[in-house]
C-alpha atoms as one frame of an Amber mdcrd trajectory, in Angstrom:
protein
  64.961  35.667-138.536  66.489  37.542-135.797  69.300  35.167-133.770  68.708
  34.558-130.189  70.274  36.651-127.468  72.397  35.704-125.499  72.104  36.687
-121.738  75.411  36.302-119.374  74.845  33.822-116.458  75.419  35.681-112.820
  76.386  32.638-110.456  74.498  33.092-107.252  76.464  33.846-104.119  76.054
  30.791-102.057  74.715  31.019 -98.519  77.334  31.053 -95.691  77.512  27.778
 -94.712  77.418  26.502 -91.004  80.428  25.887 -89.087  82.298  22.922 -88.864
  81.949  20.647 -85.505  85.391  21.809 -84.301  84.531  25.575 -85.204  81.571
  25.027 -83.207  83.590  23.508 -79.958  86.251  25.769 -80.457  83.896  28.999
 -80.570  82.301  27.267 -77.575  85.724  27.165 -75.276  86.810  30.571 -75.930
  83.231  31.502 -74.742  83.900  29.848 -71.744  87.178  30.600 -71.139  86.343
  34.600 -71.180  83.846  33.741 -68.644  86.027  32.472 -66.297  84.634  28.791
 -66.824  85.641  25.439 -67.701  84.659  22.416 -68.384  84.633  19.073 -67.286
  83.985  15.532 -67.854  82.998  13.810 -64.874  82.147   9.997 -64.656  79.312
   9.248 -62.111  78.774   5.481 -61.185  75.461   3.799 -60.308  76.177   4.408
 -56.182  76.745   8.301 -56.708  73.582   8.420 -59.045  72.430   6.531 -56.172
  73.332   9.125 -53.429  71.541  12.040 -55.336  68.602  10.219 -55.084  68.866
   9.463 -51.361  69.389  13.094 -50.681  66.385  14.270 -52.732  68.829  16.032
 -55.325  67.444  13.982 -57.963  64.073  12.289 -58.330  64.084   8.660 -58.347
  62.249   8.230 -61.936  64.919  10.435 -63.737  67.768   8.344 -62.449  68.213
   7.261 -66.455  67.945  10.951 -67.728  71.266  12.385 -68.459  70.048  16.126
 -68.277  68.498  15.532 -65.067  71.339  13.653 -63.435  73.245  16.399 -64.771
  71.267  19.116 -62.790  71.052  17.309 -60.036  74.808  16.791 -59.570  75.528
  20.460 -60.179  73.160  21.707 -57.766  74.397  19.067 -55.094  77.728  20.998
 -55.552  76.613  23.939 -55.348  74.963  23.770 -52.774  78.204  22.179 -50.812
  80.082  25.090 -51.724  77.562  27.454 -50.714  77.115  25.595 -47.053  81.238
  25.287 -47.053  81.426  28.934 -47.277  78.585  30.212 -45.274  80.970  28.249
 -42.326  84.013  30.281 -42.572
């Protein structure tokens, strides 16, 4: 009776795994840092929220939708700047 072979075991490389959170933020700010950008944190209360709607920068019904209050904020200031600049 012939013995049974034995066959070596190759472990299987395992697949790269994702980055950590702080990787992720880090990678992030450099990105934005080469760019010439930064970030910031900005707290908006109910009477600014408020204001966005009053000036049509932000629709009424999406008052509770971060993204959209979001938007609507940045394109308020941009728009300011743009105005503040055109009257130089």
């Amino acid at each position: 009776m012939a013995s049974p072979r034995l066959t070596e075991a190759h472990p299987v490389a395992p697949s790269p795994s994702p980055h950590s959170p702080g990787a992720e933020r880090m990678r992030r700010h450099r990105a934005r840092r080469r760019a010439g950008k930064v970030c910031v944190f900005i707290e908006l209360d109910p009477g600014t929220i408020s204001g966005l709607v009053e000036l049509g920068w932000l629709s009424g019904r999406q008052r509770d939708d971060r993204a959209a209050v979001i938007d609507g904020f940045c394109r308020f200031i941009g728009f300011a700047l743009v105005t503040r600049n055109a009257r130089r």
